[in-house]
C-alpha positions as CSV (number, residue, x, y, z in Angstrom):
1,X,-6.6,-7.4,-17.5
2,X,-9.1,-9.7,-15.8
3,X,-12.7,-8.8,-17.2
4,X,-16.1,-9.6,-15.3
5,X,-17.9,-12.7,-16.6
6,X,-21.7,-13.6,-16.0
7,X,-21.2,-14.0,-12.4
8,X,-19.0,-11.1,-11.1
9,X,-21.7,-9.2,-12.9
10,X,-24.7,-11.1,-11.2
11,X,-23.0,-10.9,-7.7
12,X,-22.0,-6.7,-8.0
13,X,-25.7,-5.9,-8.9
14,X,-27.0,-8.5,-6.5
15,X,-24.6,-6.7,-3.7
16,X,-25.6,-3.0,-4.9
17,X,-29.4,-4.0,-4.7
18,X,-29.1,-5.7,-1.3
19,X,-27.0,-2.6,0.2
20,X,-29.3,0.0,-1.4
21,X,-32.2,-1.7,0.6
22,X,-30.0,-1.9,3.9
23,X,-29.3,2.2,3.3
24,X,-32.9,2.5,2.8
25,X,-33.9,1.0,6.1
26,X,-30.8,2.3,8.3
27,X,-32.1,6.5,7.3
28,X,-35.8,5.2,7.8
29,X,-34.5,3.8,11.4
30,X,-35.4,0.5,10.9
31,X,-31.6,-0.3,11.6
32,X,-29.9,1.1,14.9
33,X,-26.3,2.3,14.2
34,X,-24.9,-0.9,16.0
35,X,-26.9,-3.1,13.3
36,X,-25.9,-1.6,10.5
37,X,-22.4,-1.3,10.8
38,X,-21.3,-5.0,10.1
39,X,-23.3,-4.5,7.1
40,X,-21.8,-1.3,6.1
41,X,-18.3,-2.2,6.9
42,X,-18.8,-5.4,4.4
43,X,-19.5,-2.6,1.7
44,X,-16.3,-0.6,2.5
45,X,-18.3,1.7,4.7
46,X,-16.6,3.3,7.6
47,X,-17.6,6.2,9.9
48,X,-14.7,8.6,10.7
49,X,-14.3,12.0,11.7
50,X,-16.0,13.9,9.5
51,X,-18.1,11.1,8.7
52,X,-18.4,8.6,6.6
53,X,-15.3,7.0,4.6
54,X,-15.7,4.5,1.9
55,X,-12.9,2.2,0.5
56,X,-12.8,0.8,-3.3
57,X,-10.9,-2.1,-4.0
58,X,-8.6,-2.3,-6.6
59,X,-7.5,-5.9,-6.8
60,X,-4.0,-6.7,-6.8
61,X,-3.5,-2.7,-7.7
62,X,-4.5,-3.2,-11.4
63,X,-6.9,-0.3,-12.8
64,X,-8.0,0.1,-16.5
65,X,-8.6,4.0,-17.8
66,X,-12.1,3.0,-17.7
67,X,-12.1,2.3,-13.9
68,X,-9.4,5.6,-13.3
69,X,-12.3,8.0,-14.6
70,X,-15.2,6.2,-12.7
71,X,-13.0,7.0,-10.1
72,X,-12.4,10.8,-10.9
73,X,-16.4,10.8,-11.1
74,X,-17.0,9.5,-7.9
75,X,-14.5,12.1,-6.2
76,X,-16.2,15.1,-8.6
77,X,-19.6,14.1,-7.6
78,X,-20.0,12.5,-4.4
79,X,-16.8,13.6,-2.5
80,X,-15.1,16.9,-2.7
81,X,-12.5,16.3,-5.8
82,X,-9.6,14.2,-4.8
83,X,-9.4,10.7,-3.3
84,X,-6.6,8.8,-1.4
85,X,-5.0,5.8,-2.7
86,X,-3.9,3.6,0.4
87,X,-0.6,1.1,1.1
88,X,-2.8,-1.7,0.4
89,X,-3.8,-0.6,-3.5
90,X,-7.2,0.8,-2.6
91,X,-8.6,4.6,-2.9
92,X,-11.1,6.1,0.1
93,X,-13.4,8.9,0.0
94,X,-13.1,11.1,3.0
95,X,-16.4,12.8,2.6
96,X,-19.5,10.5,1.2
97,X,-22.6,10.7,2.3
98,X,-25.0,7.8,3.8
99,X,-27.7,8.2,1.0
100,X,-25.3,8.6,-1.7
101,X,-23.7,5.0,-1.4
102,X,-26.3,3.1,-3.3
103,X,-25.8,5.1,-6.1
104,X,-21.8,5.2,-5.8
105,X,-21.7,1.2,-6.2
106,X,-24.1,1.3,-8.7
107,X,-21.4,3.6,-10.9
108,X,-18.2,1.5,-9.7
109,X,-20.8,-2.3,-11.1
110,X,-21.0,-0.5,-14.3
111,X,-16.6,-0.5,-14.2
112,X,-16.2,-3.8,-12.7
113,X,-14.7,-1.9,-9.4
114,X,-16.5,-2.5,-5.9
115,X,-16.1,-2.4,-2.1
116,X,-16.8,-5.7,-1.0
117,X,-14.8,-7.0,1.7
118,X,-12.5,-3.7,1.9
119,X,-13.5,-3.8,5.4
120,X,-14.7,-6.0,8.3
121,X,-13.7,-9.6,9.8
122,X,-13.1,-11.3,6.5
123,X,-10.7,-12.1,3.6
124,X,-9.6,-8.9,2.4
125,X,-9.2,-7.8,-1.4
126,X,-6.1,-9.5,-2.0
127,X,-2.8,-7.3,-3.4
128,X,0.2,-8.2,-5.4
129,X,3.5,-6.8,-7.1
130,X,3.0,-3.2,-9.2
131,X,5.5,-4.5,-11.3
132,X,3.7,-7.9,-12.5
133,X,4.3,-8.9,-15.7
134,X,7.1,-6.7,-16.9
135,X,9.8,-6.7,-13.9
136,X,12.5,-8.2,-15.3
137,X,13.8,-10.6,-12.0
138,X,9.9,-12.1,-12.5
139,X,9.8,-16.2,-12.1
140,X,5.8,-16.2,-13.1
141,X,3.3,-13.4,-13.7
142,X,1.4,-13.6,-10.3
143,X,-1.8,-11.6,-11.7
144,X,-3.8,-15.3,-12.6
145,X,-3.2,-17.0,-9.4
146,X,-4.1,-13.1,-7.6
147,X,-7.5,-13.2,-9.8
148,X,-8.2,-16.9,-8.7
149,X,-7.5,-16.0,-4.9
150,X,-9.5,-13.0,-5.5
151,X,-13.0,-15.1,-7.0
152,X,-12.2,-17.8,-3.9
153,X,-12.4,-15.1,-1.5
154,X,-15.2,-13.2,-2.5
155,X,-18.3,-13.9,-0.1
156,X,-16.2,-16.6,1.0
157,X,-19.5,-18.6,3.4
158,X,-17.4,-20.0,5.7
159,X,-15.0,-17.0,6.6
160,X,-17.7,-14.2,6.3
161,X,-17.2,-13.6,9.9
162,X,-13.6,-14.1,11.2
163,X,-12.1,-13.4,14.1
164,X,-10.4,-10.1,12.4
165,X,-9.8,-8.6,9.5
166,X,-7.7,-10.8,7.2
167,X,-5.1,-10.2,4.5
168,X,-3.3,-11.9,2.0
169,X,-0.1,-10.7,-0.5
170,X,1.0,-12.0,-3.4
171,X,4.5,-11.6,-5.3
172,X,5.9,-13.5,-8.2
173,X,9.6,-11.6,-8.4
174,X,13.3,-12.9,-7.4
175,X,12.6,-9.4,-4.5
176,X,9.5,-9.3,-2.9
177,X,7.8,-5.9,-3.8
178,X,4.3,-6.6,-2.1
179,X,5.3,-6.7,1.1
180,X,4.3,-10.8,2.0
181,X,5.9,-11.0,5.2
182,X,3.5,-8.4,7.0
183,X,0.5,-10.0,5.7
184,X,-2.0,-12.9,8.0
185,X,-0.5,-15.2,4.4
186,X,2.4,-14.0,2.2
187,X,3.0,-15.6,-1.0
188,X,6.0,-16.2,-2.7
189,X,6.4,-18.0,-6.0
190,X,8.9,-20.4,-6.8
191,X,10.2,-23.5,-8.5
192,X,11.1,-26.6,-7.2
193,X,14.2,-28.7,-8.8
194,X,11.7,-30.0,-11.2
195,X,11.0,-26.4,-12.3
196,X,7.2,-27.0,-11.0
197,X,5.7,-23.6,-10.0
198,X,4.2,-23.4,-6.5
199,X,4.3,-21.2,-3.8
200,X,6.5,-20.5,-0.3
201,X,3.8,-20.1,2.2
202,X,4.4,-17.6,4.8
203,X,1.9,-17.0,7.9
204,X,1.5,-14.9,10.8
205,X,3.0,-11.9,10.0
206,X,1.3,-8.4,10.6
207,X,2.4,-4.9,11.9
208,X,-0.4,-3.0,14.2
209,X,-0.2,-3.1,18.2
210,X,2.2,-6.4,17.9
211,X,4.3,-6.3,15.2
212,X,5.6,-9.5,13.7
213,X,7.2,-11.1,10.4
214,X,5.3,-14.4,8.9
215,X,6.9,-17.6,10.0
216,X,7.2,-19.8,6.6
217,X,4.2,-22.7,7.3
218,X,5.7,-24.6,3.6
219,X,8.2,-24.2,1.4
220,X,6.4,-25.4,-1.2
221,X,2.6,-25.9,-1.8
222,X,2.1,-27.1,-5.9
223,X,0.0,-24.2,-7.4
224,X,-2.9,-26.4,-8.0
225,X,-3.4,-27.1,-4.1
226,X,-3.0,-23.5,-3.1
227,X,-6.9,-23.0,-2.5
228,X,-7.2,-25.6,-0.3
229,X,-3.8,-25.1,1.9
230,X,-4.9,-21.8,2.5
231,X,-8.6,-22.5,3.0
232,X,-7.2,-24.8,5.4
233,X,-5.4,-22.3,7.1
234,X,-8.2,-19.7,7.3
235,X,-10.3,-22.6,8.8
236,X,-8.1,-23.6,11.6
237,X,-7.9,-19.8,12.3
238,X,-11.5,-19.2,12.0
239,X,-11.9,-22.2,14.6
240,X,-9.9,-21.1,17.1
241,X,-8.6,-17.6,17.0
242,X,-9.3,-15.4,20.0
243,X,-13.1,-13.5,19.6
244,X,-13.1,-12.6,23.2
245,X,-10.3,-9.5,22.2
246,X,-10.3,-7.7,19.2
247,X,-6.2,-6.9,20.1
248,X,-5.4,-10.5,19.9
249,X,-7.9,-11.8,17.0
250,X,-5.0,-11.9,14.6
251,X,-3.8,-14.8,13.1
252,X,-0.1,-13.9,14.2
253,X,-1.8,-14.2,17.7
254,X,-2.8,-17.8,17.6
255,X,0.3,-18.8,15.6
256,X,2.5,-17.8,18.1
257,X,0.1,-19.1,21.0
258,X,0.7,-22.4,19.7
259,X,3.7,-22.3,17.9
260,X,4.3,-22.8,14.4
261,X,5.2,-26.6,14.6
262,X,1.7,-27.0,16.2
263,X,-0.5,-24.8,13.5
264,X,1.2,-26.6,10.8
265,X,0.3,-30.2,12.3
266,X,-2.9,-28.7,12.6
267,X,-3.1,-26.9,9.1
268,X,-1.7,-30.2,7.7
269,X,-4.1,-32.3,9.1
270,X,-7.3,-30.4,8.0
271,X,-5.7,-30.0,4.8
272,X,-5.8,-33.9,3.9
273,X,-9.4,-33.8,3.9
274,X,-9.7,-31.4,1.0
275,X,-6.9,-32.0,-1.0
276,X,-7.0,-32.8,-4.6
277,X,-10.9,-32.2,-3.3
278,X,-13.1,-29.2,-5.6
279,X,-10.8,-26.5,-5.3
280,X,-7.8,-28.3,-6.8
281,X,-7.0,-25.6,-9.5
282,X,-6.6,-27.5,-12.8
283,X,-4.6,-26.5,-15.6
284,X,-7.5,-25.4,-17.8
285,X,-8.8,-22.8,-15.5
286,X,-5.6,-21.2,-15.0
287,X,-5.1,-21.0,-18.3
288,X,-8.8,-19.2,-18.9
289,X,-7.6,-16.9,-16.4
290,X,-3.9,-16.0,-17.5
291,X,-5.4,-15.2,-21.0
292,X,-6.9,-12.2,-19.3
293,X,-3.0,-11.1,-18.4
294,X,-1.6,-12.3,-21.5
295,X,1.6,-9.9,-22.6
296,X,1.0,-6.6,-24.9
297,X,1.8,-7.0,-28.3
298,X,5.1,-5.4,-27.7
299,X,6.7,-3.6,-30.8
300,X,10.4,-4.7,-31.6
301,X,12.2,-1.4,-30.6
302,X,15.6,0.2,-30.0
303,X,16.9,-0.6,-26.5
304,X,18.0,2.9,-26.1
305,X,16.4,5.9,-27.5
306,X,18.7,8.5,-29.1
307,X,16.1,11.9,-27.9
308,X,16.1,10.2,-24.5
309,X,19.6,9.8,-23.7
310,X,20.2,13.6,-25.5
311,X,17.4,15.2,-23.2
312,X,19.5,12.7,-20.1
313,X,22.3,14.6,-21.2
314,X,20.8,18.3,-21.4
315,X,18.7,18.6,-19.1
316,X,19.4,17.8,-15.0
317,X,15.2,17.7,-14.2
318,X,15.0,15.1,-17.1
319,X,17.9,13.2,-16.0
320,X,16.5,12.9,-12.0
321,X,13.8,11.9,-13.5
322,X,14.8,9.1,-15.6
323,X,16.8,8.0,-12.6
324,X,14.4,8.0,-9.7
325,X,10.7,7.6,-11.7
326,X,11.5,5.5,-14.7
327,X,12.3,1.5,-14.1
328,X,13.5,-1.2,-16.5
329,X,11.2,-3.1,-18.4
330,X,11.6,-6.9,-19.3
331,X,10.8,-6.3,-23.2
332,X,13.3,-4.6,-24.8
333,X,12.7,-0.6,-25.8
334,X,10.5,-0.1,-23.0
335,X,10.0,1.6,-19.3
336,X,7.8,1.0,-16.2
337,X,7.1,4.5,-15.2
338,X,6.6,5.7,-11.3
339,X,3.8,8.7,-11.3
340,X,4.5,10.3,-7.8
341,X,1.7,11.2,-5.3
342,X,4.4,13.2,-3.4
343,X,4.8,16.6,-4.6
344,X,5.8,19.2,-1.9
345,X,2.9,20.7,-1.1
346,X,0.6,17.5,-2.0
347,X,-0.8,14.8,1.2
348,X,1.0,11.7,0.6
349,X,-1.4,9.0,-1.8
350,X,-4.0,12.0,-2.4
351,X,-5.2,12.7,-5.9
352,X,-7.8,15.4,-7.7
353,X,-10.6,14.2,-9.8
354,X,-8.7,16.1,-12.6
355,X,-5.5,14.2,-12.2
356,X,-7.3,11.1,-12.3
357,X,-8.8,12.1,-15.5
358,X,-5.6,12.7,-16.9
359,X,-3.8,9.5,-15.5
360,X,-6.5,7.8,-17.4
361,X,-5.7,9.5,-20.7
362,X,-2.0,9.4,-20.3
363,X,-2.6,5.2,-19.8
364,X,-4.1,5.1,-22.9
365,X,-1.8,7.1,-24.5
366,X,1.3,5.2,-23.2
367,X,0.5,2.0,-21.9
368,X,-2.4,0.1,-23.3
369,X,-4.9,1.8,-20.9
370,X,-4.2,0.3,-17.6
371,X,-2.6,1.7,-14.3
372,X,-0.9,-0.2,-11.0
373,X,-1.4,1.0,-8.0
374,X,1.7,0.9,-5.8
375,X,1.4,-0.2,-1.9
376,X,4.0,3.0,-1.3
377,X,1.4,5.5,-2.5
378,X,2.4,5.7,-6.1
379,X,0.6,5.2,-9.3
380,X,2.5,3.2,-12.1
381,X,2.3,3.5,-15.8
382,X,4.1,0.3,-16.8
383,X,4.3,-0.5,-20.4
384,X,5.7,2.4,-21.9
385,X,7.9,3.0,-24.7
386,X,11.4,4.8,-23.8
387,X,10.6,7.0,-27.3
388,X,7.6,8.4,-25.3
389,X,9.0,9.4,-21.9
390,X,9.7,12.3,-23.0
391,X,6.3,13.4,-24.1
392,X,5.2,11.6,-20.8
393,X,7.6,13.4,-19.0
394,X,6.1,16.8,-19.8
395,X,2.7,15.7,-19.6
396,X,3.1,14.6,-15.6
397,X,5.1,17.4,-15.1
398,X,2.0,19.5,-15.7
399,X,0.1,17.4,-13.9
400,X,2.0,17.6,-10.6
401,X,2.9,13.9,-10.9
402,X,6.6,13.9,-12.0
403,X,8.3,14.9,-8.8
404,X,11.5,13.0,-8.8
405,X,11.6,11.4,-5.5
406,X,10.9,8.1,-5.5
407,X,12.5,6.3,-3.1
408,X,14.2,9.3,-1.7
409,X,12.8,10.7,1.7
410,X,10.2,13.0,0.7
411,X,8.6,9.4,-1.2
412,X,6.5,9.9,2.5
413,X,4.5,7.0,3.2
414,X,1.7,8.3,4.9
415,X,-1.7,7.7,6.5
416,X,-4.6,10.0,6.6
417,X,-4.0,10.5,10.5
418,X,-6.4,12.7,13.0
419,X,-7.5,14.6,10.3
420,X,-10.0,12.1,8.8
421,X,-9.2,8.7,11.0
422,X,-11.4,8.5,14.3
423,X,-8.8,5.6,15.4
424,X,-5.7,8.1,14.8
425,X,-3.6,9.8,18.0
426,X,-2.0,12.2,15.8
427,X,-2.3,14.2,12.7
428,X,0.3,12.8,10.0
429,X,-0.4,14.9,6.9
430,X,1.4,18.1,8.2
431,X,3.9,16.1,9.5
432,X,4.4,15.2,6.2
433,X,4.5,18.4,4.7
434,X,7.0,19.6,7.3
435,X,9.3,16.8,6.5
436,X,9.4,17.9,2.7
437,X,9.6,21.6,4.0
438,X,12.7,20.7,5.8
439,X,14.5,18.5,3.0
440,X,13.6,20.7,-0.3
441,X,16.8,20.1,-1.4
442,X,17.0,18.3,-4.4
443,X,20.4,17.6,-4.4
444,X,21.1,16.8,-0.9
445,X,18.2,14.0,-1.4
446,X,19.8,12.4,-4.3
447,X,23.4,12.7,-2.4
448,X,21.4,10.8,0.5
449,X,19.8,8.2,-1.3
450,X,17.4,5.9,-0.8
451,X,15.8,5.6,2.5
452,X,11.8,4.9,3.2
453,X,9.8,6.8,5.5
454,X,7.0,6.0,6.7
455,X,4.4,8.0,9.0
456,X,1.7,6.3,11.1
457,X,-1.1,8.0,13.2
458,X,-1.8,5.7,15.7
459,X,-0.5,1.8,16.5
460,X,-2.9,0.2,13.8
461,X,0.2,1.0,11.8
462,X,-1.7,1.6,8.4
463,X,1.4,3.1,6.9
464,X,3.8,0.2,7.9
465,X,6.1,2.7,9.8
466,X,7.5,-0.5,11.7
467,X,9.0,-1.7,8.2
468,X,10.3,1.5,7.5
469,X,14.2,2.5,7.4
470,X,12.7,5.7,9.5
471,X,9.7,4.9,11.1
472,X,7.5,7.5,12.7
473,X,4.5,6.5,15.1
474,X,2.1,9.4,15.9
475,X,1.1,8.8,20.1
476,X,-1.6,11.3,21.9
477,X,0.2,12.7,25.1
478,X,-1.9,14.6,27.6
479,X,-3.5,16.2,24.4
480,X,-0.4,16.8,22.5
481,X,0.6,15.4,19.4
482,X,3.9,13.5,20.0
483,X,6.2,11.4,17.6
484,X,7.9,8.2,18.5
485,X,11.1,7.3,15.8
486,X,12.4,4.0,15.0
487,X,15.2,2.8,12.1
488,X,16.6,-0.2,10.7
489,X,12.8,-1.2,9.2
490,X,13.0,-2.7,6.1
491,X,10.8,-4.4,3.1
492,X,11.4,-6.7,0.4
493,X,13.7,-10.1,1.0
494,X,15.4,-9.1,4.2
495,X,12.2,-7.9,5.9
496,X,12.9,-6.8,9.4
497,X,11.2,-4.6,12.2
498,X,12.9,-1.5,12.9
499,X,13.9,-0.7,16.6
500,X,12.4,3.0,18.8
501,X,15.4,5.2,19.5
502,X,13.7,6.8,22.2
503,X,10.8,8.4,24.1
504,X,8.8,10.5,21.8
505,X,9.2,13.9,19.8
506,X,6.9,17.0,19.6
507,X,5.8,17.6,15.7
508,X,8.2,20.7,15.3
509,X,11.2,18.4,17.0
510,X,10.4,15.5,14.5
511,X,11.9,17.1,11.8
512,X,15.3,18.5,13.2
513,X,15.0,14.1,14.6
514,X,15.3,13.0,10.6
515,X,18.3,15.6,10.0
516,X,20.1,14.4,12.6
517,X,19.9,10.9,11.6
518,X,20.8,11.6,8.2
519,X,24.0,13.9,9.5
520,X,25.2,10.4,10.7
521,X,24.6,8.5,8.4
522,X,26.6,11.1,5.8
523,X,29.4,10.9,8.4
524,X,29.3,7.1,8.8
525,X,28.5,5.8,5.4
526,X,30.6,3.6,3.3
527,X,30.7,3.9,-0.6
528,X,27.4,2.5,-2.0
529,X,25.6,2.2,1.4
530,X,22.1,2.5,2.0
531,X,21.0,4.5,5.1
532,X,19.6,1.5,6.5
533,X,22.3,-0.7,5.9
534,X,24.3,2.1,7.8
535,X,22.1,1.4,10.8
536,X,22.3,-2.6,10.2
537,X,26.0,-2.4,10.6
538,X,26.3,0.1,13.2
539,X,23.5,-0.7,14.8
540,X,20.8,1.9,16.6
541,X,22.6,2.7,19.7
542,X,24.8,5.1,17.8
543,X,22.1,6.8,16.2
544,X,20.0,7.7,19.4
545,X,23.2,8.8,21.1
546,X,23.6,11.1,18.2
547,X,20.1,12.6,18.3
548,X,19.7,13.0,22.3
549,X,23.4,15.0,22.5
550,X,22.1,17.2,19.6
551,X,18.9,17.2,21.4
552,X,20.8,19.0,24.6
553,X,21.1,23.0,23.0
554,X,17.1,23.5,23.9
555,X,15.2,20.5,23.3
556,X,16.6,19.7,19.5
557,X,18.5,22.2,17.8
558,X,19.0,25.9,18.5
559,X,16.8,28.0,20.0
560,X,16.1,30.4,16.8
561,X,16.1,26.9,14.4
562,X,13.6,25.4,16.8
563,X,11.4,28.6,16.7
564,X,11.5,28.8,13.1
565,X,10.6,25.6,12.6
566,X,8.0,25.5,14.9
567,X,6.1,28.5,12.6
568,X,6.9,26.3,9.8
569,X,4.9,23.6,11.1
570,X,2.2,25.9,12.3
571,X,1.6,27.3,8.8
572,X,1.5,23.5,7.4
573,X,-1.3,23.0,10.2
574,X,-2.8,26.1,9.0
575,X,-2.5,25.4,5.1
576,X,-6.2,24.8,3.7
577,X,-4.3,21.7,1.6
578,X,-4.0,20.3,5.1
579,X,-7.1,20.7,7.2
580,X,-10.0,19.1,6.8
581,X,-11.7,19.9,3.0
582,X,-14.8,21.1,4.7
């Protein structure tokens, strides 16, 4: 993985000095509140309920066991022992203190990790496939061209102070598993019929208060003009996005203000001013950086492992296992293996000092020491041999990070909500936790399949709950936490928006919602068919009208069922896993 040179050192000591001194004078009072928070929010810095929040980057999701335990030591010793890992590849600390952040870069310089740019009106840290470099359906590693983006980007002069926040995805597979058409620029790899690399440009997309997919700006931009097509597009966005209201400063704003045959005319033409100019990438350079993501030496081994496929055979918890956590590899004898972050009882994405710790050592143990970062919440081990899993199997299990749910419904995508967000409506973590109350069945979740949910506490839509098959919108009414559902969201190659069934849910109704969605889709199915290809072909109106008449016996259910799990809920509100970690 990508190492620091001279200058990524020089620039993370030069940023810790600078911030230290900014820390110093904000507690002295030198700095109002009002001044200091564009500077803070360019370290990461945020101010939220319980106050402050900070956000480390982990660019394009890649970690090394080195960075993992800094990690663990920042949650042991300046938060309160666990972090959150986010759906775009970062971690947050819920509970740092002010005077403590000078001190908290100065550990995460020493690891080459950092929080530049993980907030405010500039170019976000950019984020990329978990699966780079050993999915098998890969046309090029995207990791080089991710680190390139990421060293153009970084205190970036000329976009220091966009409009809004901006962000850009990455993803060099046949399916698109970073989620480019959501993003201000998505980026597809491809070939050309010359078998040239280059990239399929997306713009414009972004979920939030006004959802909408990218609109493809060029089907092809050669890989050695990418810098400047995109610096081109920043800068005609920079010139003339909206600053007069931070609800329509997004990119997806202006493209559709002036429609995308006019932002490509303009893009186009600033474009021909610096191309083939400074930042034409040349073959050299990409080569110094791919060496940094150059593949393991790989052993020649079996392509099936005798103890595995007796263990398969034995034992039903090994066999879920294998089948929901463990993913082919593109060298022959190994695994990519899914750690979940989604055990019953667990908040979606959150992790203990102790666990990291121990993902750290496991990395090292079974996959050359580095860890991915998943934009669903997951952590991946993803060079593993198929003769360890079941050493690594055992090892997770006692860890708390081998549930085997991925991809299946309690897989919750979930945002920190009212409990820690000062922009959240609702509370989403017991939501959560009621959700995998209600569905503990193992079986009945492997009978249903795959389906993605994803829970949102408030319109900023930080869990993508508008690209997910069941999408779940937490909305403040009169002083009540209500839940507004929609289906048919979807990732990957045939990203699409899902549609609201209805006016909104209490959180004990929300549950008894999901069953009743799943008890049509069971009915409705055909062989082999997704829940949300179910919806596709049925459509929502069938679904809704399914929910509202069960809705009729008191408001969602029985009246004993709705009672029950109303003191469900309650106890999740109540659990100390779930409140605040004062």
């Amino acid at each position: 993985m990508y190492r620091y040179d001279q200058y990524d050192l020089q620039l993370a000591a030069e940023r810790v000095a600078q911030f230290s001194d900014q820390v110093r004078r904000r507690l002295s009072g030198e700095l109002s509140e009002e001044e200091f928070r564009i500077l803070r929010l360019q370290n990461g810095l945020y101010h939220q309920v319980h106050g402050y929040m900070l956000r480390i980057a982990a660019p394009y999701g890649l970690l090394s066991a080195n960075q993992v335990r800094t990690l663990a030591l920042v949650a042991r010793k300046y938060d309160r022992g666990y972090g959150h890992f986010t759906t775009r590849q970062n971690i947050q600390f819920n509970w740092i203190k002010l005077q403590d952040t000078p001190a908290i870069l100065a550990e995460l310089a020493k690891a080459e990790l950092h929080a530049n740019q993980a907030s405010g009106s500039c170019l976000r840290s950019i984020t990329s496939d978990e699966f780079a470099g050993v999915a098998r359906d890969e046309i090029v590693d995207p990791r080089p061209y991710a680190e390139i983006l990421r060293q153009w980007s970084t205190f970036h002069p000329e976009f220091a102070y966009l409009p809004r926040k901006f962000k850009i995805a990455i993803s060099g597979g046949g399916e698109d598993r970073a989620a480019t058409g959501v993003h201000d620029i998505g980026l597809r790899v491809v070939k050309n019929e010359q078998g040239e690399v280059g990239f399929r440009v997306l713009v414009g997309g972004g979920l939030g208060r006004t959802p909408v997919v990218g609109t493809v700006i060029s089907d092809f931009v050669p890989w050695q003009h990418a810098l400047t097509y995109l610096e081109s597009i920043v800068r005609v966005y920079n010139e003339y996005g909206r600053r007069d209201n931070a609800y329509k400063a997004r990119i997806k704003i202006l493209v559709k203000a002036l429609g995308i045959e006019e932002f490509r005319r303009q893009v186009e033409e600033d474009w021909q001013f610096t191309k083939g100019g400074p930042l034409t990438v040349t073959q050299q350079e990409l080569d110094r950086v791919a060496a940094f993501f150059a593949p393991h030496d790989y052993a020649q081994l079996p392509a099936i492992d005798a103890g595995v496929e007796r263990l398969q055979r034995e034992s039903n918890a090994f066999a879920n296992w294998l089948q929901r956590n463990v993913k082919p590899h593109k060298a022959t004898g190994y695994a990519v293996v899914m750690l979940s972050l989604k055990k019953p009882g667990a908040a979606p994405g959150d992790i203990t000092a102790d666990q990291l710790d121990a993902v750290a050592e496991l990395s090292e143990r079974f996959s050359f020491g580095e860890v991915r970062v998943t934009h669903m919440q997951n952590l991946v081990l993803a060079d593993v041999r198929q003769s360890d899993l079941i050493e690594l199997w055992h090892a997770a299990t006692e860890l708390g990070l081998a549930t085997p749910n991925i991809g299946l419904l309690t897989d919750v995508i979930c945002c920190p909500g009212s409990d820690f967000c000062s922009l959240a409506n609702a509370r989403s973590i017991p939501l959560a936790q009621a959700v995998a109350n209600r569905f503990d069945d193992f079986d009945y979740l492997h009978d249903v399949g795959d389906i993605e949910l994803n829970i949102s506490g408030c319109i900023n839509a930080c869990a993508h709950h508008h690209v997910g098959h069941i999408g779940i919108l937490g909305v403040d009414k009169n002083g009540e936490d209500r839940y507004q559902v929609s289906i048919g969201g979807s990732q990957g190659n045939g990203i699409r928006l899902g549609q609201v069934i209805g006016s909104s849910f209490s959180a004990a109704e929300t549950p008894e919602v999901l069953a009743s969605l799943l008890d049509l889709y069971v009915r409705e199915r055909h062989e082999g068919e997704r829940f949300v290809d179910t919806v596709h072909r049925l459509g929502v109106q069938p679904f809704k009208e399914h929910v509202y008449k069960t809705a009729t016996a008191v408001s969602l259910g029985l009246a004993d069922e709705a009672a029950a799990h109303e003191e469900s809920l309650v106890a999740c509100y109540d659990d100390p896993y779930f409140s605040p970690r004062f």
